[in-house]
N, C-alpha and C positions, 0 to 999 in steps of 0.2 A: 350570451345569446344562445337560444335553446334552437338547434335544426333537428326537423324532421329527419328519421333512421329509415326512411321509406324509398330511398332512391337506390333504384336498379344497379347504378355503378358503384356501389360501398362495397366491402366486404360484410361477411353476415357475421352478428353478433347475436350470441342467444342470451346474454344479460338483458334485463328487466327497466337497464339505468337508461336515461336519455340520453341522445347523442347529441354533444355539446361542442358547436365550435370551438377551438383551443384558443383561448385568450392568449391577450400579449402584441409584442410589437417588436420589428427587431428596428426602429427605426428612421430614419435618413441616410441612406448608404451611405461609408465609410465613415459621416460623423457619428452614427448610431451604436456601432460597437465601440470607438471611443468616446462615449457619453456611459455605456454600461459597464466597459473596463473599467473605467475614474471612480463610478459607483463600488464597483466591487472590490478593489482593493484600497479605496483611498478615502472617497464620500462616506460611504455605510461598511464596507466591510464585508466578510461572505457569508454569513448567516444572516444579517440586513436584510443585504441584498436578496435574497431568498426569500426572506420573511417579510418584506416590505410587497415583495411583489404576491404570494401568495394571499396577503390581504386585501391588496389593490387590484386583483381579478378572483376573485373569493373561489381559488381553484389551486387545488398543488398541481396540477398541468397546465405548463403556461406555456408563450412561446420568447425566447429572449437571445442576447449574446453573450457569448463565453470566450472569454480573453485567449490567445492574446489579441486575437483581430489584426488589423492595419500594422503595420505593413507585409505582416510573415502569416498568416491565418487567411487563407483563399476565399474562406465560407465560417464567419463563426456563427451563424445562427445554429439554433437546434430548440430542440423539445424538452422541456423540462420535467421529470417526474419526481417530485418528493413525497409521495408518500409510498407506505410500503407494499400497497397490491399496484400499483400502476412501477414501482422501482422494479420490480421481479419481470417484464416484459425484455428488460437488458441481459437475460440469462439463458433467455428463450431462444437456442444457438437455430431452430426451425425459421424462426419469423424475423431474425436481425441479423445482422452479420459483425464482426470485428474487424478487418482489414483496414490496416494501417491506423487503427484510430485510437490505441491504447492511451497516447495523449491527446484525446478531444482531435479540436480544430486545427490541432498544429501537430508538425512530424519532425522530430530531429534528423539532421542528415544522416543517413546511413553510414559515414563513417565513424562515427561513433560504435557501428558494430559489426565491423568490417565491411562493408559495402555490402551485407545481408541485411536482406528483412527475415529477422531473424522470432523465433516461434509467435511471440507476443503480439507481433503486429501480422500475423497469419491469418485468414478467417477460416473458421473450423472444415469449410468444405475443399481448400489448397492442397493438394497431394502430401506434401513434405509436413504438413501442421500432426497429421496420424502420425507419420514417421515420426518428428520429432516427440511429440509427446507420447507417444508410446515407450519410446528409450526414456525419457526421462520418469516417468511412472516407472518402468523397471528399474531404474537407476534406484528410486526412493524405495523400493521393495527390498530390491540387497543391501540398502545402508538401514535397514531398520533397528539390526542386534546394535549398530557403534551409537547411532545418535541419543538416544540418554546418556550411555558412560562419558562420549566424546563433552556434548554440552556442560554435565554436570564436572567434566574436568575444568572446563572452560570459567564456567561460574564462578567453581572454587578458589584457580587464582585470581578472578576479577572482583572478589569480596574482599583477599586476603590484601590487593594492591590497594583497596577502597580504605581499610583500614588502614595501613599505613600513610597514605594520603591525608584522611583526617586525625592521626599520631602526630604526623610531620607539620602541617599546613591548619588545623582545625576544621577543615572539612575538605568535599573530594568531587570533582567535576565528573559525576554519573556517565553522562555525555559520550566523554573519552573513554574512558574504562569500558564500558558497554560496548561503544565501537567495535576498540582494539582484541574486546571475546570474541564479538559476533563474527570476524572477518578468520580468526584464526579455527572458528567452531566450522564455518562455511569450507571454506580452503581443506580443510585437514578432509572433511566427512566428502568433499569431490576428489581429492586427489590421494590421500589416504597421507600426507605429508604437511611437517608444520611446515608454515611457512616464511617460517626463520631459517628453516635450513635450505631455502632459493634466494635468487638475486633478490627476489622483492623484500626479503629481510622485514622490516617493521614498517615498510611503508604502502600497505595494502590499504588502508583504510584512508590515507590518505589522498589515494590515486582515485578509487572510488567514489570519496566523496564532490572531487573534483571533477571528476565525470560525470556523475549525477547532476551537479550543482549547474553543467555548464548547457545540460540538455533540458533539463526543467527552469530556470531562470525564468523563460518567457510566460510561464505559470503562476510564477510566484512573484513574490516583491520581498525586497531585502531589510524593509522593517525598520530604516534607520531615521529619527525622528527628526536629522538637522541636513538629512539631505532632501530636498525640495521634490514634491512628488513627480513635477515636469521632467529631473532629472530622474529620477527612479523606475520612469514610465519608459526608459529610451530602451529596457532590457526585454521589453514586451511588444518593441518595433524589429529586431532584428534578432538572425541566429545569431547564436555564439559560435565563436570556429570551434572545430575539432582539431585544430595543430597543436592547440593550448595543452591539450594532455595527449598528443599525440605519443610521446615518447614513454609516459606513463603506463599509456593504457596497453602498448606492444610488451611492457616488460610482463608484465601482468597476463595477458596473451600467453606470453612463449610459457610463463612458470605454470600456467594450467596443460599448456601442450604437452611440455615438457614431461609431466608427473600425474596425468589422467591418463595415461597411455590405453590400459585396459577399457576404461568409459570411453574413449575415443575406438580402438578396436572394437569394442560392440556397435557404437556408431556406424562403421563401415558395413555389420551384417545388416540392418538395417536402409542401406543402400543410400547413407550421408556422407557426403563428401566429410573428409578429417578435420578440415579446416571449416566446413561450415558449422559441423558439431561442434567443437572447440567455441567457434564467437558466441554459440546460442548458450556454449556451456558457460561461457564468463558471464550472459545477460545473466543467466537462470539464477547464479550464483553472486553477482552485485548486483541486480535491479532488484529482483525477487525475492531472494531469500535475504542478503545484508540488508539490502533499503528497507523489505519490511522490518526486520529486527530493530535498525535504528528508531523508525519512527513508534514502535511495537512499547520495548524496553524502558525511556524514557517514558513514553505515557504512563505505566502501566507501575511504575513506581511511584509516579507523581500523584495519581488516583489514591493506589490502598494507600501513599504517606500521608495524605489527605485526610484521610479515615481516621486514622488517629489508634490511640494503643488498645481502645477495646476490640477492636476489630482484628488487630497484629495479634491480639494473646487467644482470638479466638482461632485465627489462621492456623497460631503455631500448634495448637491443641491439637486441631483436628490433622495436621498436615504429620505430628511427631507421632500421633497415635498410629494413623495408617502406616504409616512406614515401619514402627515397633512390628503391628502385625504382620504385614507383609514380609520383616527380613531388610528389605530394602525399596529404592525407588523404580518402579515398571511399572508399562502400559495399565497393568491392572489395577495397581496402586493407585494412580491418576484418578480413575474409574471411577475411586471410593471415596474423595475428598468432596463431597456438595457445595460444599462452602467456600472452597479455595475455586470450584471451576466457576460456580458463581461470580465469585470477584472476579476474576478472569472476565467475564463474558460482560459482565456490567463494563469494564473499561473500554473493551473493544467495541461495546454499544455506544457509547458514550461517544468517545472518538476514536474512528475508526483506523488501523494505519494505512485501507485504501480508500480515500474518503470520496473518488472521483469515480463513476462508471460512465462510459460511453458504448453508445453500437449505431447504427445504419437500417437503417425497416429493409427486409431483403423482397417486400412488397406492401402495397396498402394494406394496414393493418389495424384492428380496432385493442385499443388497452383502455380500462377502466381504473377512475379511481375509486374512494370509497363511495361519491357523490353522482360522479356521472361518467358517460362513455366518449371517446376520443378518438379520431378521426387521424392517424397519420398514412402518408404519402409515401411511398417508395422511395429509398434514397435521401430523406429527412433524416438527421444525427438528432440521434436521442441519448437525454444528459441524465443521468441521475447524483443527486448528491446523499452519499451514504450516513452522515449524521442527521440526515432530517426522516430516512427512512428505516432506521433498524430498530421501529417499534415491532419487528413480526419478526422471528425469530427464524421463519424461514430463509432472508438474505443471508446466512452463516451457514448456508448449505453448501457455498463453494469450496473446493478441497482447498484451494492455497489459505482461504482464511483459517478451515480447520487446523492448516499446520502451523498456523501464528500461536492459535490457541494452545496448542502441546506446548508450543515453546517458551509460551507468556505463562502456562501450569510450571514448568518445570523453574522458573526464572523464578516464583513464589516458594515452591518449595525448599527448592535452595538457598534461599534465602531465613525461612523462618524455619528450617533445621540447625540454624547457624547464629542465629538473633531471635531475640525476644519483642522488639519494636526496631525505632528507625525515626528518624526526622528529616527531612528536605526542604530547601527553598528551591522554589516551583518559577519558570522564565518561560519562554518560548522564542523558538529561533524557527529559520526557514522551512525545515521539515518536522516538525511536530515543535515538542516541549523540550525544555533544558532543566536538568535537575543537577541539582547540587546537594548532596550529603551530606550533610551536619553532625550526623552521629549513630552510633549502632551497637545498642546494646545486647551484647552478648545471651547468648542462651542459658540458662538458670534451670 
């Protein structure tokens, strides 16, 4: 349905496009989102379901609902944008807001992060959101000389455990090994300490994952094909408690209090309490930086192993020559490899590791997609889905994705300074892919 852009109460748009009522429906109340939950993870699936509905209102701005709905999700309607000039309106921190909404429709309880809403569920204009990320931008300023040495340490023994795995076993559960880096690369680079040498000993990745697992469940579905979907659907009715890793997540706590002392002290010039710097510092460093490495890692292996050995002997080429030049691996180095940051970028296009954006219109507001103009309401949740919009190259403007990117370059080159090719068998589990190692042919 095409409406006239002529009326006095719209906001003014200087596009050319027509303004186009938002198709879609969110609807029968509370049977509606559970007809479009069933859809989306169980009927069609979540590109289906995207792609079903984008043909069935011949629009990537639709209007629909986003799980998990009934009975923990207040309001899951919202706004759909899939494609890539109408996705870019979620970054627009003047015309949207963030507050509380970093998971959609649904909020995990707060103790999960100490009883702080903590940076991520901030919205940019909150007093404490400058403070907090200002320290943390400084933070990443002064760990800039450790983070290549620190990761490429990290790598190294996680190649040297991979081979032995596939020595011992004939092949080597990616998965784990990538974890068990990401958590001690994270840890070491916030607190300057392994973290083998605190209480948490080797069980960080575990604690974490358990945490993650217990706060996003109502998002996702557990994939298992002999448990009936009726049963599967009940993790998308209710929270999950936070007592479950209650004792986990304190230990994990104290070992950052503990050994971030300095990070915490600038905290205080900054005018943040110690302890609430501390919970934002554990988000920053399990939500943020591990959670994206996990989902990062596995992808991104699973892609170039995909590729096959032309592509691995073109990597190692260009990856072995740069670094002959260079001396060694730096910022600058990076720089000169075309071909390895390409593969890089193609996987993170492909799938993303943050495939979900949300925001809030901070008032009525016009966004456009390729085809026509759109009409949203103050206080409307606007959804975007990142695999349907990273045809424009502009969505990789945001800094946390750029620093996926450094870390998905640095994860290639370490890899094919060290090997010639590579084989994998390719699975997926909750949070992205599962890869499994087959074999790794040495460098030649």
């Amino acid at each position: 349905m095409v409406v006239s852009s002529s009326f006095d109460d719209q906001p003014a748009s200087s596009s050319k496009l027509s303004l186009r009522e938002i198709p879609g429906s969110y609807g029968v109340p509370f049977f509606g989102p559970i007809k479009d939950r069933y859809d989306y993870f169980y009927n069609q699936g979540k590109d289906d379901f995207f792609r079903t509905r984008i043909q069935k209102y011949n629009s990537t701005v639709f209007r629909t609902n986003m799980p998990p709905g009934p009975f923990i999700s207040s309001n899951p309607q919202v706004v759909a944008v899939l494609d890539s000039k109408s996705f870019t309106i979620l970054f627009d921190n003047k015309k949207v807001e963030k507050k509380n909404i970093l998971d959609g429709t649904y909020m995990p309880s707060l103790s999960f992060f100490g009883g702080y809403r903590v940076c991520a569920f901030l919205d940019t204009v909150e007093s404490n959101h400058h403070d907090l990320k200002s320290l943390f931008l400084s933070f990443l300023a002064s760990s800039h000389n450790k983070f290549i040495p620190y990761l490429r340490t990290g790598l190294s023994e996680m190649f040297k455990n991979l081979e032995n795995e596939i020595s011992e076993k004939k092949s080597a559960d990616f998965n784990t090994n990538s974890d068990n880096m990401a958590f001690d690369f994270v840890f070491k680079l916030v607190t300057g300490t392994d973290p083998s040498e605190t209480k948490l000993k080797s069980k960080g990745p575990e604690t974490i994952n358990t945490w993650l697992a217990l706060q996003l469940a109502p998002l996702g579905t557990a994939g298992l094909k002999f448990v009936p979907n009726f049963i599967d659907d009940i993790i998308h009715t209710v929270r999950l408690p936070f007592f479950v890793i209650r004792s986990g997540y304190k230990k994990l706590y104290n070992a950052v209090y503990d050994n971030a002392s300095s990070l915490l002290n600038e905290a205080e010039k900054y005018g943040i309490k110690r302890e609430e710097a501390c919970h934002n510092l554990v988000f920053l460093a399990a939500f943020n930086a591990f959670g994206g490495m996990k989902v990062l890692f596995p992808s991104l292996i699973k892609w170039i192993g995909s590729a096959g050995e032309g592509l691995h002997r073109r990597l190692a080429e260009e990856i072995r020559s740069v670094v002959n030049e260079e001396g060694d691996v730096t910022f600058s180095a990076l720089e000169k490899m075309p071909l390895t940051k390409s593969a890089v970028y193609e996987a993170l296009r492909i799938e993303p590791p943050v495939p979900f954006q949300y925001a809030t219109a901070r008032e009525d507001i016009i966004i456009e997609s390729h085809d026509a103009a759109f009409e949203i309401k103050k206080g409307e949740t606007i959804f975007g889905y990142q695999p349907f919009a990273t045809k424009d190259p502009k969505v990789f403007e945001d800094p946390e994705t750029l620093s996926l990117w450094v870390i998905g370059l640095l994860m290639l080159v370490e890899l094919f300074l060290r090997y010639d090719t590579f084989t994998a068998e390719n699975g997926q589990v909750a949070l992205g892919a599962s890869v499994t190692i087959t074999s790794l042919t040495k460098a030649t």
